[in-house]
C-alpha positions in Angstrom: 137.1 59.4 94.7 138.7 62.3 94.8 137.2 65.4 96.5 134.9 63.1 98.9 135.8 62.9 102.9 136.1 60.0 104.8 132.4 59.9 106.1 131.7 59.4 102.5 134.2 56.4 101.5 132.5 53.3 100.9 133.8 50.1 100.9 134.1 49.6 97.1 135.8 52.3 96.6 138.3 51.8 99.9 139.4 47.9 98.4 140.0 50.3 94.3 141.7 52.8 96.1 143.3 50.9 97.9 144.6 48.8 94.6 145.3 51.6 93.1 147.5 53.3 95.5 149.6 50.0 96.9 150.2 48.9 93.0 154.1 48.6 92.0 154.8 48.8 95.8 158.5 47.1 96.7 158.3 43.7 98.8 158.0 43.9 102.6 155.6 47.5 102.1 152.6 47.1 104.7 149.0 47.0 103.7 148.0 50.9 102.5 145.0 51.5 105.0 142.9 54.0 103.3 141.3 55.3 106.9 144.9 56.4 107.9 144.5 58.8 104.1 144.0 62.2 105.5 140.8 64.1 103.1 140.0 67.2 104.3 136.2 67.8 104.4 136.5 71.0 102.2 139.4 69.8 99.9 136.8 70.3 96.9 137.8 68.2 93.5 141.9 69.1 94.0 141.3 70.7 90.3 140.2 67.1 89.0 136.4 66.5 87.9 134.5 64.0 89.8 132.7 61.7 87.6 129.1 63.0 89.4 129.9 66.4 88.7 127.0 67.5 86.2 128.5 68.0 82.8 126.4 70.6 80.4 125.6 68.5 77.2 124.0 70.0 74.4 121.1 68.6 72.4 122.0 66.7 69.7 119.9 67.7 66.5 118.9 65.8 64.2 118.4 66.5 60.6 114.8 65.5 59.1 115.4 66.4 55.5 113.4 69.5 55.4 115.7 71.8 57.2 115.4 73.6 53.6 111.5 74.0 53.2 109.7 76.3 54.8 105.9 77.0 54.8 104.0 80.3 53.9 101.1 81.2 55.1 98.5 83.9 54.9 98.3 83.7 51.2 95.3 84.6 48.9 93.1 81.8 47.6 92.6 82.5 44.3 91.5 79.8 41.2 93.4 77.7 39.0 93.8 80.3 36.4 95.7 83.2 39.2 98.2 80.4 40.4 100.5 81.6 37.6 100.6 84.8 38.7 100.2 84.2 43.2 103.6 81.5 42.1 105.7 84.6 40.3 105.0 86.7 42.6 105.7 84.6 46.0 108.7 83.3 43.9 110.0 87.3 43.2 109.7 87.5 47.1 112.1 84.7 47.7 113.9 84.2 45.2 115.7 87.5 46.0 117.1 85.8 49.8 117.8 82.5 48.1 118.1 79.7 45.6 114.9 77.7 45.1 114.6 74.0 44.2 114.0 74.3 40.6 112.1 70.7 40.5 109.4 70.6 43.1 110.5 73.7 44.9 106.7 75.4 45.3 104.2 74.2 46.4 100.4 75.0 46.8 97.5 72.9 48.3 94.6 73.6 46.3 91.0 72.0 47.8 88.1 69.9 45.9 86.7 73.3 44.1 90.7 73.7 42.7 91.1 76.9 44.5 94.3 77.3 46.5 94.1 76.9 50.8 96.0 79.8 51.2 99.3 78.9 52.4 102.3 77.5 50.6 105.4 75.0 50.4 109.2 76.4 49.6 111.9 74.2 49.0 115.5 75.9 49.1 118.5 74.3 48.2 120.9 75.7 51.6 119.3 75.4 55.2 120.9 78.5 55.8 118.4 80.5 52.8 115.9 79.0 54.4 115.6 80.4 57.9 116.7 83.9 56.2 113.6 83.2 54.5 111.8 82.9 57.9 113.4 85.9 59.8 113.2 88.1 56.4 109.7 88.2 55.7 107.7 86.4 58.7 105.0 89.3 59.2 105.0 90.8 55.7 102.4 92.6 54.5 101.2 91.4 50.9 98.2 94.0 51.3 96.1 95.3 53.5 94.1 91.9 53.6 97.0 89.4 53.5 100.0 89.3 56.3 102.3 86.2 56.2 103.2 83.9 58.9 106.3 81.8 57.7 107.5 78.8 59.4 110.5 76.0 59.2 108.8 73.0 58.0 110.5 71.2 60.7 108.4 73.4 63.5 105.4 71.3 62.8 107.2 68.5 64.9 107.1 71.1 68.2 103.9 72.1 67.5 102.6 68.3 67.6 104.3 67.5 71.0 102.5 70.6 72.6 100.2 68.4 75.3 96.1 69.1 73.9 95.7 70.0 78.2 97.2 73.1 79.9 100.0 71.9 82.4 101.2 74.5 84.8 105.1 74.6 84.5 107.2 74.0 87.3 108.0 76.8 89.7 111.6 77.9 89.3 113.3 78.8 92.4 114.3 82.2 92.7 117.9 83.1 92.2 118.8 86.9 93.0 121.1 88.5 90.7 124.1 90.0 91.2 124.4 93.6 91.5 126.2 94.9 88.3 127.4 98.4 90.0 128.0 96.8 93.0 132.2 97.9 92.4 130.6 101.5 92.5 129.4 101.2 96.4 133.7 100.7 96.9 133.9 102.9 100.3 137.3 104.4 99.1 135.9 105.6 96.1 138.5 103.7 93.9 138.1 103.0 90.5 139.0 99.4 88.3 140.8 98.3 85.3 141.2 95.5 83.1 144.6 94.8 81.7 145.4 91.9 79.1 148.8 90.1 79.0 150.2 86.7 77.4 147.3 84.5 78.1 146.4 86.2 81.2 143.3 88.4 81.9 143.0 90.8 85.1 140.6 93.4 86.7 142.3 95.1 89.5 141.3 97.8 91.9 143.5 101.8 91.5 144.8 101.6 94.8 146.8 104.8 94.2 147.1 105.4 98.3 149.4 102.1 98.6 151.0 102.9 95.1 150.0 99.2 93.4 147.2 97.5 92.2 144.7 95.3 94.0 143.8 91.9 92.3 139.6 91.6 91.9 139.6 89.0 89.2 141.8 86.9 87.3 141.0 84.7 84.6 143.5 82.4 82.2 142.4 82.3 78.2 139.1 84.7 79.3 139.5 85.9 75.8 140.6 85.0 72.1 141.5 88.3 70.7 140.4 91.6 73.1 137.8 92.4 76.2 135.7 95.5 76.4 133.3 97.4 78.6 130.2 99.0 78.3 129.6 103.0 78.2 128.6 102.7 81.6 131.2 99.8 83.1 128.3 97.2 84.3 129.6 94.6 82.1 132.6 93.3 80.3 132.9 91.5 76.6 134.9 88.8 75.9 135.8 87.7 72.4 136.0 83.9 70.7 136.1 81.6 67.9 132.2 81.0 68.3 130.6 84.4 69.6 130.7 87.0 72.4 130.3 86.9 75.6 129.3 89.0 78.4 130.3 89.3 81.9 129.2 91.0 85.1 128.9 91.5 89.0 131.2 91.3 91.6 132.5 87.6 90.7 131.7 88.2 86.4 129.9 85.1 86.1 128.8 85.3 82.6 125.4 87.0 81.9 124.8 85.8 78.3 126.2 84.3 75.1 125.8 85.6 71.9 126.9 83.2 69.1 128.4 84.5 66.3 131.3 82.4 64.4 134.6 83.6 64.0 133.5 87.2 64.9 136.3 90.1 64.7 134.7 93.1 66.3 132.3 94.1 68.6 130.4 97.5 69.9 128.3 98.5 72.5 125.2 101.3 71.8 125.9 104.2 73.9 123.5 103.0 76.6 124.5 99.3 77.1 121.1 98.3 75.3 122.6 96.0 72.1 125.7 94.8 71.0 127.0 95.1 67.3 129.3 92.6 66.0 131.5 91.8 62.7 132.9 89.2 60.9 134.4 88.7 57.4 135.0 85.9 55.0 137.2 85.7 52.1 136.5 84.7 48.7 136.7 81.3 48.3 137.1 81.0 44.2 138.0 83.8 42.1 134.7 84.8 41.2 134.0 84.7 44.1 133.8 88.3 46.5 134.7 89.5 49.9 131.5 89.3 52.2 131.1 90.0 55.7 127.8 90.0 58.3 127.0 92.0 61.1 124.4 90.7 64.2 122.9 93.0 66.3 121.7 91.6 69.7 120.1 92.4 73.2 122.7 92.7 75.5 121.1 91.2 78.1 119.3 88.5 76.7 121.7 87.6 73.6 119.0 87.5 71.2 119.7 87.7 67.7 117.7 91.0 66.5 118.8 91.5 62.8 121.4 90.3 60.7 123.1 92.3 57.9 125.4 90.6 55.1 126.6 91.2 52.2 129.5 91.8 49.8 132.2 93.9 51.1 131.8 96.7 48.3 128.8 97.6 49.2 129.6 99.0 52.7 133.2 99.9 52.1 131.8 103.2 50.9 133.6 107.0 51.8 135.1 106.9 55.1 134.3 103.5 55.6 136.7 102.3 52.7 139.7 100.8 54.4 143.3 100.3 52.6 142.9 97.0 50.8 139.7 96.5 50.1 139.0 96.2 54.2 136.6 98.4 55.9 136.7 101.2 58.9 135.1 100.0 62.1 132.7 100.8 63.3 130.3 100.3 60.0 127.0 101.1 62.2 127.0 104.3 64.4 124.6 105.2 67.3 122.9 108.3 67.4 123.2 110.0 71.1 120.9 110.6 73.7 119.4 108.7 76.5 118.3 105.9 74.3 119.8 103.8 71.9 116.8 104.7 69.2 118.9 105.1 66.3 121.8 103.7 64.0 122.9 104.7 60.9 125.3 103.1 58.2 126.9 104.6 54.9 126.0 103.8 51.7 126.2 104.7 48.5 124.4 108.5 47.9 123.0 107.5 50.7 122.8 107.0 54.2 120.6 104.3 56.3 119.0 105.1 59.3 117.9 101.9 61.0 115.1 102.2 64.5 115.3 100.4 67.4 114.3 98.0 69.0 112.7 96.5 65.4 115.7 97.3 63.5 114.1 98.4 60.5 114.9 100.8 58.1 113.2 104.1 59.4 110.1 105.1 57.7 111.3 102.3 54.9 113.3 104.8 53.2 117.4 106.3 53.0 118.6 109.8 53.2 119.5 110.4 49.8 122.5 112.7 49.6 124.8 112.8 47.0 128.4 112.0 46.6 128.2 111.4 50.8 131.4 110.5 52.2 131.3 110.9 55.8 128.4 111.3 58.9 128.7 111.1 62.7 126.4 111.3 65.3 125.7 114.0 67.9 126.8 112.2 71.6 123.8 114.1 72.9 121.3 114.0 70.8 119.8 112.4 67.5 121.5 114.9 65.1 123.1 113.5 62.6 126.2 115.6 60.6 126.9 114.6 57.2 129.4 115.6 54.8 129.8 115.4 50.8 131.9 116.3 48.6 132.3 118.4 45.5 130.2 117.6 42.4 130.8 118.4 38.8 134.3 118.6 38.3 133.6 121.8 41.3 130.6 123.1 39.8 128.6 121.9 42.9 130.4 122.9 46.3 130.8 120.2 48.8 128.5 120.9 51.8 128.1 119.6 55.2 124.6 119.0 56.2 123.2 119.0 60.3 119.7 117.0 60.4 117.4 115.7 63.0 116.0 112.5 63.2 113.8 111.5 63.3 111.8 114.1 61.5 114.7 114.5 59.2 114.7 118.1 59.6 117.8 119.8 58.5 119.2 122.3 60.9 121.8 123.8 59.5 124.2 123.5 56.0 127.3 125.1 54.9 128.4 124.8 51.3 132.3 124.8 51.2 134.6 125.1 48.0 138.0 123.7 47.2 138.2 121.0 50.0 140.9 118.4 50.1 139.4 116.9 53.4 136.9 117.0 55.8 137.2 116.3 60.0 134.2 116.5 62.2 134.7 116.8 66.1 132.2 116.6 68.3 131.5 118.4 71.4 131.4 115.1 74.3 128.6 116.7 75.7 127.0 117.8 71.8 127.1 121.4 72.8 129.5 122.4 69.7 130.6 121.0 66.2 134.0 121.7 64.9 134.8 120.9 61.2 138.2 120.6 59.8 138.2 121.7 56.7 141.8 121.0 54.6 141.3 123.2 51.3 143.6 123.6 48.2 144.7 127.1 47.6 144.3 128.5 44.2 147.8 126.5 42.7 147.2 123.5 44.0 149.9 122.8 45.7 149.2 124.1 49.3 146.8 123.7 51.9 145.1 125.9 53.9 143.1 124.9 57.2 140.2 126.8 59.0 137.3 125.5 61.3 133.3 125.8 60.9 132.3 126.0 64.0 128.6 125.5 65.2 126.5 126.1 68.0 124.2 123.4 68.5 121.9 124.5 71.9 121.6 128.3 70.0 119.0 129.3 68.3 118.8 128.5 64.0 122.4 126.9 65.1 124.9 129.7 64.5 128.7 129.0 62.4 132.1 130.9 63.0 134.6 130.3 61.4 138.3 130.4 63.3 141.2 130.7 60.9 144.8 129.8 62.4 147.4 133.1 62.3 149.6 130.6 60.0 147.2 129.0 57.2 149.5 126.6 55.8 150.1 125.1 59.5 149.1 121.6 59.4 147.2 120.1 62.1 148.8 117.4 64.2 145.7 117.1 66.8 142.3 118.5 68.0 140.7 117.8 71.0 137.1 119.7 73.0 137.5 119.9 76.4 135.2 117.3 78.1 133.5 119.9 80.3 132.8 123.3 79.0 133.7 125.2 75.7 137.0 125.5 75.5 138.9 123.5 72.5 142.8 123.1 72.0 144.7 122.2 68.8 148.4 121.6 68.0 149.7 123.0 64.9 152.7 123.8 63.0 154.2 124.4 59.6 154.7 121.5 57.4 158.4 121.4 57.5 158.4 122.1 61.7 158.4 118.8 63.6 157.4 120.2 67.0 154.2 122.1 67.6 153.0 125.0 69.1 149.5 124.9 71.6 146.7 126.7 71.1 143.5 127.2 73.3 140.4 128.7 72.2 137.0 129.4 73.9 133.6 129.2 72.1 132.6 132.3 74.5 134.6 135.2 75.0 134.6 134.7 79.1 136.1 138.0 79.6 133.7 140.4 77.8 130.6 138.0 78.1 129.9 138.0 74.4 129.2 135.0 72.3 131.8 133.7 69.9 135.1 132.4 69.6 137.9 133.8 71.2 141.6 132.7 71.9 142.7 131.7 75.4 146.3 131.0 75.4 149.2 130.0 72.5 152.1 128.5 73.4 155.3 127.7 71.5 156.8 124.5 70.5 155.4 121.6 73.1 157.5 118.3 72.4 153.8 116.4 71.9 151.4 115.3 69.1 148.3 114.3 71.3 146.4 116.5 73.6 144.2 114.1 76.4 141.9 116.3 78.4 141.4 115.7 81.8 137.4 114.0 82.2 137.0 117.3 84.7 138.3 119.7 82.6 141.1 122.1 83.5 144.1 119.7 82.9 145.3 118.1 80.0 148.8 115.8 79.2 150.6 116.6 76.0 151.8 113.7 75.2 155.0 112.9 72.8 154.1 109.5 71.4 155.5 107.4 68.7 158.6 109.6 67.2 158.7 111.4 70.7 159.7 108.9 72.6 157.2 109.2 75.4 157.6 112.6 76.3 154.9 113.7 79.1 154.2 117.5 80.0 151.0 117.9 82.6 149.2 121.3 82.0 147.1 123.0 83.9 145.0 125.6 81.2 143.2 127.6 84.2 146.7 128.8 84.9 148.3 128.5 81.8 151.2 126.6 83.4 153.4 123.3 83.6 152.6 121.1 86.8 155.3 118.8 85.8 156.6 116.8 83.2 158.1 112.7 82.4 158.9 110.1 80.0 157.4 106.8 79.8 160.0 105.9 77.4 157.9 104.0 74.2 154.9 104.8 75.3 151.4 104.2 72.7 148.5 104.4 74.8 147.3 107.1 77.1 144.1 106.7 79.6 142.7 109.3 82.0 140.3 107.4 84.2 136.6 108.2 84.3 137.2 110.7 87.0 140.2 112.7 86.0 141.8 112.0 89.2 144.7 109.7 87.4 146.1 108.8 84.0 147.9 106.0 82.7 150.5 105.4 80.0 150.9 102.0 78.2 153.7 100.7 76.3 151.9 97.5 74.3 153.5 94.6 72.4 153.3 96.6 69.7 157.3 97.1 71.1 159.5 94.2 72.2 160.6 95.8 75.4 159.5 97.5 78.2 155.8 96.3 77.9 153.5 97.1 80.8 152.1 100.6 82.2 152.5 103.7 84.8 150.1 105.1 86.6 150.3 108.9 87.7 148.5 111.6 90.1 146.4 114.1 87.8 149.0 117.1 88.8 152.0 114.3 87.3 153.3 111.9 90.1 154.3 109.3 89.3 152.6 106.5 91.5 153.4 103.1 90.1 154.6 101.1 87.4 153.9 97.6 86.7 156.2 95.8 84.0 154.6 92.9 81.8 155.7 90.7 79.1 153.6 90.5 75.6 151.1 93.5 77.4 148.3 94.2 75.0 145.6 95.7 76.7 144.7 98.5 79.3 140.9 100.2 79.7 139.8 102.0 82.6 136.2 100.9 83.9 133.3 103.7 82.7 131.4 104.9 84.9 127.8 106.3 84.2 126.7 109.4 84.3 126.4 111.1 87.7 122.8 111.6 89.7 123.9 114.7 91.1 122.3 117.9 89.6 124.6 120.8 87.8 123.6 122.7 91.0 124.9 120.3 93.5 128.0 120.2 91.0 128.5 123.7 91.8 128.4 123.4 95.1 130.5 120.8 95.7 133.6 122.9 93.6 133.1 125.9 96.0 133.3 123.9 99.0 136.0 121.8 97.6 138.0 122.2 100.9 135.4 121.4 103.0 134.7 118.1 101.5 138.5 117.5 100.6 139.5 117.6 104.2 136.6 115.4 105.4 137.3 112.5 102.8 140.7 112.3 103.6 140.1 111.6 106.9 137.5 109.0 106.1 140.2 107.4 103.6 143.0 107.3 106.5 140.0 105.7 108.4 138.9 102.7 106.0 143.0 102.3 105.0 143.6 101.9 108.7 140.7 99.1 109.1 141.8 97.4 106.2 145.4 97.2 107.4 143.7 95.8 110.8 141.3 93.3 108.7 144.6 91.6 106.8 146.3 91.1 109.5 143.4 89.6 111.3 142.7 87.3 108.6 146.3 86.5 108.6 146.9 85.4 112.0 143.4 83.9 111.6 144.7 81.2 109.0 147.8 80.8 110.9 145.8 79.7 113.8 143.6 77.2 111.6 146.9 75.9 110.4 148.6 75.5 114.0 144.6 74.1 115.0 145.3 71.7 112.4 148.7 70.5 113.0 148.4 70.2 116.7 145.1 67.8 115.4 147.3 65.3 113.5 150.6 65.6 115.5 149.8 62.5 116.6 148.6 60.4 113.3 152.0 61.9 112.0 154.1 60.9 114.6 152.8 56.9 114.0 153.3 57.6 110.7 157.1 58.5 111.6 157.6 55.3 113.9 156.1 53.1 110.8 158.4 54.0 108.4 161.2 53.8 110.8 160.8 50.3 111.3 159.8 50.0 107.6 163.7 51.3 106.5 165.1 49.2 110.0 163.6 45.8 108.7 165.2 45.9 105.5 168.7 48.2 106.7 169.5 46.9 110.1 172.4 48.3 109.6 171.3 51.7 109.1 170.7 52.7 113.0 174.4 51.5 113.9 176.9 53.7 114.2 179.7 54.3 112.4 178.6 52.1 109.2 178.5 54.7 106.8 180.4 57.7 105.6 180.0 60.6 104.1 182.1 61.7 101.1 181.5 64.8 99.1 183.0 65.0 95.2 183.0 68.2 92.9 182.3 67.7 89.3 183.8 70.3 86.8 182.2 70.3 83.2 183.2 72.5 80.4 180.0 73.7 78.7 181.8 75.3 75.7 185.0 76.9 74.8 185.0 80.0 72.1 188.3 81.9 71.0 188.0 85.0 69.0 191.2 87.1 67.5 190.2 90.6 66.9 192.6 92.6 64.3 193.1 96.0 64.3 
């Protein structure tokens, strides 16, 4: 009934409305006359379902008791005296991705002559080994002349139903998809957000002119544990109990599902292409170990591309080892470069390249490497840098290895001696390496620190190493600046709780040589994180944790202080993809003062916005830019120029969008007057019934003088509490 308009009442459902309503009614009330019941035409459901609303139901399956077999084919024939032999060794194949029936568990037609058909029955005893079974080995190669197909048992039934005529399928209408970098084509050039809070999700526009956000989207329980975009911001993740899903266009309707139960954590590849996602299970019995599994899927289409599982030991290896027997995310890491072609895992002497888009092992084979502990990726290109450690009680140095895939060419290697502990940084843009290397000096009991720096775009890929003027200073942060080759660190001596900055420059700009050179030093900075503008020149030094919050803005061109703040408890800091503003975020990691600021690049503070239980802020990416370096250029020396031409534009589009708000203002005030004016006189006879409703059962109510008006105050004590304080 509800959500339909009067045209569409019918008489049925007029005399059960009409029940319905005029049930429990006092004596005397007059018939309810449902035509007089006011609908409007666009009043929707009023947030309750109708009952011929279309209601997604999923297809029941039923089991047909053999979920567990599966069916082989592609096998040699061979006689009855080989069938000993063709069983072991299809058994050897299987029996390593599953349990099979020991009773009646193969299978293996043989004709009138006793020769086998060449395909084959397997019984397992879980459903699940089975279709591991089919995933695992469908297309394997036995030899050159024998390549399996494998099947579920149960696919036999589809097969049978496919018609023995060709039937054209129905056309499917045409539905145009949404633009997913539509919010790019924003004519003020802003940029979005997405902030988590209680139950509540939000994207909201930067509005930094107005000082405040702008709502784009809001969405109640969008998410069970965290949201994330892709590298390049077309589409948003959401996390829950059964899978992922993804999210995109101007409205984020949802653009796939990937299922995936009770899944923990989730990663993009570097160009949107899959999706890599974790989950981990408990031992159930005390024999029993730790295991986890990891999906990789299309993003686009959710399919299921690979599946990895195992015990937990056997990837907690190195770096990946976590405290307690967890592991470090990510497991998998993506090479760089303008496809996602590679991915890489650690293992045990050993680490797994994996190829894209057939997720196998690449060329069937691991990098062996010794005692390896640690690897990252180049963001650029498929370099991969690995590290490992000292061998032989120190006989064998520890060495960190730079090699390209996929010819598995090593570029470069530098043996090192006496390491405590190893860092890599990469250069965003893969232009530089910088290794921290921690090493023990001869007693043991200090440490030294120095950086092996390489040069990855020179020829045979150079090294420098840059020692700090104080060699016991520890390191409290390092950070390459986004554009360029400059690098800054924050350092200080063990027992000093406030470091001193320090910018160096791969290139010595002044003398137009190669090789490292320092830029500026500063003395004690109240900070312990350095966040680089995305353009370069500016960077916060931020105070977090201990600090308090503490916020200086520094401009490195001119070796200066723009200004400085507090965003008292601060945790998070976010420059946004165009360097242009920053925000700080104080999560629920803290009981109070939950929320975020956002402030101007040169430190002005433009807005704050206070939440309770805040646990998530993330700027939108945005991917890479189409202009050439040239044009970059350009545009910086005629800065001004296009400064002062924007602006205007801005005051322009802020202008019309004042004038638009208003108009659509006094627009729905005029709908609502329009509306009124078109019922003033239905509610006017709806006023004159229920006056002579209440004068037919109070006559006495229109006389005058027959009631009074008395007006009583009530006083309640709520609690009493005496306290004697002694001195």
């Amino acid at each position: 009934m509800v959500g339909l308009s009067n045209d569409q009442l019918t008489s049925s459902d007029v005399e059960a409305f009409t029940k319905k309503v005029c049930a429990g009614q006092p004596k005397g009330f007059p018939d309810c006359d449902v035509n007089e019941i006011m609908v409007p035409d666009d009043a929707g459901d009023l947030g309750y379902p109708s009952d011929d609303d279309e209601v997604d139901e999923e297809e029941i399956a039923t089991e047909s008791g053999f979920e567990c077999v599966i069916v082989v084919d592609g096998l040699p024939t061979v006689p009855k005296e080989k069938f000993g032999k063709l069983e072991a060794y299809v058994k050897k194949v299987y029996g390593q991705l599953g349990t099979i029936r020991s009773e009646g568990g193969f299978y293996m037609p043989v004709d009138n002559a006793e020769v086998s058909k060449g395909y084959a029955f397997i019984e397992f005893t879980e459903a699940s080994d089975a279709q591991a079974a089919v995933e695992k080995t469908q297309g394997y190669e036995m030899d050159k002349k024998h390549k399996w197909q494998v099947c579920m048992f149960d696919d036999f039934d589809k097969l049978d139903k496919v018609p023995d005529e060709y039937e054209d399928p129905p056309p499917v209408e045409y539905k145009p998809v949404e633009n997913l970098q539509e919010w790019l084509t924003d004519p003020r050039g802003r940029d979005e957000f997405v902030v988590r809070h209680g139950d509540e999700t939000e994207v909201l526009w930067n509005d930094a002119a107005r000082s405040q956000p702008e709502d784009v989207y809001k969405r109640s329980f969008w998410t069970e544990s965290f949201v994330q975009w892709a590298p390049y911001g077309s589409l948003l993740a959401t996390i829950h109990r059964q899978g992922i899903a993804v999210w995109g266009g101007s409205s984020f309707n949802r653009i796939c599902r990937m299922s995936h139960q009770n899944v923990h954590l989730m990663e993009f590849s570097p160009n949107e292409s899959y999706i890599i996602s974790y989950s981990a299970e408990e031992p159930r019995g005390r024999q029993d170990r730790a295991s986890l599994t990891l999906n990789v899927f299309d993003t686009f289409t959710g399919k299921k591309l690979r599946t990895f599982e195992g015990p937990v030991d056997e990837y907690a290896v190195g770096t990946a080892a976590g405290a307690g027997g967890a592991v470090n995310w990510p497991l998998f890491k993506w090479a760089g470069g303008s496809t996602d072609k590679f991915f890489a895992r650690l293992g045990k002497n050993a680490i797994s390249v994996y190829e894209a888009p057939e997720m196998g092992l690449l060329d069937k084979k691991s990098v062996k490497l010794d005692m390896v502990q640690d690897f990252t990726w180049s963001p650029a290109d498929p370099i991969l840098c690995a590290y490992q450690t000292e061998q032989g009680g120190g006989n064998l140095p520890a060495r960190i290895s730079l090699i390209r895939f996929p010819d598995r060419t090593e570029l470069r290697q530098k043996n090192l001696f006496s390491v405590a502990d190893v860092q890599m940084f990469w250069h965003p843009q893969g232009t530089y390496l910088a290794v921290q290397v921690d090493r023990f000096t001869k007693s043991k009991k200090t440490i030294n620190t120095s950086f092996e720096l390489f040069s990855l775009k020179e020829r045979d890929t150079p090294a420098e190493v840059l020692e700090l003027p104080a060699k016991t200073d520890r390191i409290h942060h390092f950070a390459w600046e986004p554009h360029g080759s400059r690098f800054a660190i924050l350092h200080a001596e063990p027992a000093v709780t406030k470091p001193q900055l320090s910018v160096y420059d791969m290139r010595d700009v002044r003398n137009a040589v190669k090789g490292v050179s320092p830029v500026l030093t500063n003395p004690t900075r109240n900070a312990n994180m350095i966040c680089w503008s995305p353009a370069g020149k500016n960077m916060v030094l931020a105070g977090l944790k201990s600090m308090n919050g503490q916020l200086e803005f520094y401009n490195v061109d001119e070796s200066e202080t723009m200004a400085t703040g507090e965003h008292f408890m601060c945790t998070d800091i976010e420059w946004d993809p165009t360097g242009r503003y920053v925000a700080t975020v104080v999560t629920s990691v803290h009981e109070m003062e939950n929320g975020f600021n956002v402030w101007s690049w040169n430190g002005h503070l433009l807005y704050r916005v206070m939440r309770d239980r805040f646990y998530q802020f993330s700027w939108r990416p945005r991917p890479p830019s189409l202009l050439s370096p040239e044009k970059v250029k350009e545009i910086a020396r005629n800065l001004r120029k296009y400064s002062e031409k924007y602006a205007k534009e801005d005051e322009s589009l802020m202008a019309q969008a004042d004038t638009d708000l208003l108009s659509d203002r006094r627009a729905r005030m005029d709908e609502w007057q329009a509306w009124l004016d078109s019922h003033r006189e239905w509610r006017e006879a709806q006023l004159k019934a229920r006056e002579a409703i209440i004068a037919a059962k109070y006559p006495q109510a229109n006389e005058p003088d027959t009631y009074t008006t008395e007006q009583e105050a009530v006083e309640e004590v709520v609690g009493h509490t005496e306290e004697v304080w002694h001195e």
